[in-house]
C-alpha positions in Angstrom: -8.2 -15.9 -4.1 -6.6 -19.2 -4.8 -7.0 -21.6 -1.4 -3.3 -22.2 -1.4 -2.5 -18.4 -0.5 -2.5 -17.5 3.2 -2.7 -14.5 4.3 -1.6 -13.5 8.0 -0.1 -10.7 9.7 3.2 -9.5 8.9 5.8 -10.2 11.6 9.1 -8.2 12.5 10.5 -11.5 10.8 9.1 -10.7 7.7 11.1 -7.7 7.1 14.0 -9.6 5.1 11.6 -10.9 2.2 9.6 -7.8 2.8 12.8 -5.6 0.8 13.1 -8.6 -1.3 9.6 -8.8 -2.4 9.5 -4.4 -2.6 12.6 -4.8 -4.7 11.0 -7.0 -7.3 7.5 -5.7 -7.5 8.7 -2.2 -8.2 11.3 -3.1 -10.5 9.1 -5.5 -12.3 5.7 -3.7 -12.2 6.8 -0.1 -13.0 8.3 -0.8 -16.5 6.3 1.8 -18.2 5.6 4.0 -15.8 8.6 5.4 -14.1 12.2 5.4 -15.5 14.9 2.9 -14.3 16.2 6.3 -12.6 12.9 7.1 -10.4 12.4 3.1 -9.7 16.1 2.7 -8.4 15.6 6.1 -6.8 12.7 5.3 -5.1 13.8 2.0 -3.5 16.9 3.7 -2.0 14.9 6.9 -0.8 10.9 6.0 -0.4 9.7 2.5 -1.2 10.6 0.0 2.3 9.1 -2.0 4.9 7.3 0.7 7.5 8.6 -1.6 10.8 5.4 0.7 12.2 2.5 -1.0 10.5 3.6 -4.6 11.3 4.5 -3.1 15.0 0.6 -2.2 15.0 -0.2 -5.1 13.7 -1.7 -3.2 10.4 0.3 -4.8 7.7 -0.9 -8.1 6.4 1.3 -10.7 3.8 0.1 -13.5 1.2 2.0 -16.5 1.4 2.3 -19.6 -1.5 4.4 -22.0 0.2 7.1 -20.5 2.0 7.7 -17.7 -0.7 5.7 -14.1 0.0 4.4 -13.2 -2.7 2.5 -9.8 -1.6 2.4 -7.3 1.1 0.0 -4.5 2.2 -1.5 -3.1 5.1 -3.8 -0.3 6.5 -2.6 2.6 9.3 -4.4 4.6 12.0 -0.8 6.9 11.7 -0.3 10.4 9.7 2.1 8.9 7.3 0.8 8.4 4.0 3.7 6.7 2.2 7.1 5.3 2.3 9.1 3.0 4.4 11.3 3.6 7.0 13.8 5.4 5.2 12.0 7.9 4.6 10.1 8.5 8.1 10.8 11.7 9.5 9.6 13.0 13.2 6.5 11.0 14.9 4.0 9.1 13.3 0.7 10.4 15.3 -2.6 8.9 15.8 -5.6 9.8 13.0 -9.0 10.8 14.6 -11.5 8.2 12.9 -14.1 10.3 13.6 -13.6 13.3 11.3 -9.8 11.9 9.5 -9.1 8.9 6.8 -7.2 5.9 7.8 -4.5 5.4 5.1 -4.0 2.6 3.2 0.0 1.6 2.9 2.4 0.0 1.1 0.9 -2.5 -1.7 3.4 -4.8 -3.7 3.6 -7.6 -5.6 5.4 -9.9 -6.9 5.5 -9.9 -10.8 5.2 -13.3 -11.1 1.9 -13.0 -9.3 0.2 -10.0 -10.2 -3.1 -9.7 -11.4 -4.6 -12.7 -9.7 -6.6 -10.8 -6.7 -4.2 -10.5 -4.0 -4.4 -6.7 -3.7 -7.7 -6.9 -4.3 -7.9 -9.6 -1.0 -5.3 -7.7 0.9 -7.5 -4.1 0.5 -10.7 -5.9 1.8 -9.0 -7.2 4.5 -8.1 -3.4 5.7 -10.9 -2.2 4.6 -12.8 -4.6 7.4 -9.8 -3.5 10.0 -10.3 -0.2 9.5 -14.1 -0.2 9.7 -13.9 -1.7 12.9 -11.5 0.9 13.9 -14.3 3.3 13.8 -13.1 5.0 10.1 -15.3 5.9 7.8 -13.4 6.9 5.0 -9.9 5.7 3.1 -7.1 7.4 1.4 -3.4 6.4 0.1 -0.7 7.6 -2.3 -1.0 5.6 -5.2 2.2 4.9 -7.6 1.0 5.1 -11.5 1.6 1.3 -11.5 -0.9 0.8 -8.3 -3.2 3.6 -9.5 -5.8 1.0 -12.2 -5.8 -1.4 -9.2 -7.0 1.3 -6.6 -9.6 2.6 -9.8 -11.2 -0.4 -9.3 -11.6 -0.8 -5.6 -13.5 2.6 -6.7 -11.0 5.3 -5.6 -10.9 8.2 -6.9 -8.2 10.8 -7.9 -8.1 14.0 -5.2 -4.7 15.5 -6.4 -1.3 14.6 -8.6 2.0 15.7 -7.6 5.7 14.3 -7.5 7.8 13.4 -4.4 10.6 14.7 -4.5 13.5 12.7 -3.3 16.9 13.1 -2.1 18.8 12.7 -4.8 16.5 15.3 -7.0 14.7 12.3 -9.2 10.6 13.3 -8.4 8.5 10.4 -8.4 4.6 11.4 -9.9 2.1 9.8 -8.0 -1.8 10.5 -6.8 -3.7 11.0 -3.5 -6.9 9.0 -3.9 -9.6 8.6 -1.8 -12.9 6.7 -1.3 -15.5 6.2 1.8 -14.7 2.8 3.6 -18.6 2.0 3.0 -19.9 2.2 -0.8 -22.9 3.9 -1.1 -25.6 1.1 -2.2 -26.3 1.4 -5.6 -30.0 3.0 -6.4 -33.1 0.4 -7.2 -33.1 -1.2 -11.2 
């Protein structure tokens, strides 16, 4: 990652650019994928800041300048997507002993994609979440976030759509992966 990012822990402050920066990385990254319907859809109904994560201090930003430019973050909470419009009842606590943290909410900004900032953001919870005591990882990938995940070596458990409000569904994938790799066997 370029020197001039910073990356730091979202703040309750944040949550302005937060829509702002969710706005333009779905609109602009899911061009192929979903329909202007499901992408509209999905940013009244599913995609938002989760005011949770940064609460717990489990949602991390990448700043260049003043300007963020992307967002993501880890939870030790049963919700596996979606911001806060689409919480419903409590959020509970995971066991890390025998359940997967999740890993939440990745966007960025067009104008910076492909330049390693999920990849930096994911290692980032990946070390939080270790040291949280889980041992393994899953989240509810969007078909534009699913070839990044693919090669932080997740795997596909299960497709299906999320049906929203207004009756637009919204296909996405559960994947999973151990926090730990195993090591790869001896050349």
């Amino acid at each position: 990652m370029d020197p001039s990012y910073q990356l730091r822990l979202a703040t309750s402050d944040d949550i302005p650019a937060l829509h702002d920066l969710i706005a333009l990385s779905v609109r602009g990254l899911s061009v192929g994928f979903y329909t202007p319907t499901q992408v509209e859809s999905a940013l009244r109904h599913l995609f938002g800041p989760d005011s949770q994560l940064v609460a717990d201090g489990t949602y991390y930003v990448i700043e260049a300048g003043e300007q963020l430019v992307a967002a993501g973050g880890w939870s030790r909470r049963r919700t596996m997507y979606g911001g806060d419009q689409a919480k419903r009842g409590e959020d509970s606590l995971l066991d890390p002993a025998v359940e997967a943290a999740r890993i939440r909410a990745f966007f960025v900004h067009p104008g910076w994609a492909r330049r390693g900032l999920g990849r930096r953001l994911f290692e980032e919870c990946r070390t939080a979440a270790r040291a949280a005591g889980f041992r393994r990882l899953e989240l509810v990938a969007t078909l534009p976030g699913e070839p990044l995940y693919r090669t932080l070596d997740f795997e596909v458990a299960e497709r299906f759509s999320v049906a929203l409000p207004d009756g637009v569904e919204v296909p996405v994938a559960l994947m999973t992966r151990p926090v730990e790799l195993p090591a790869p066997p001896p050349a």
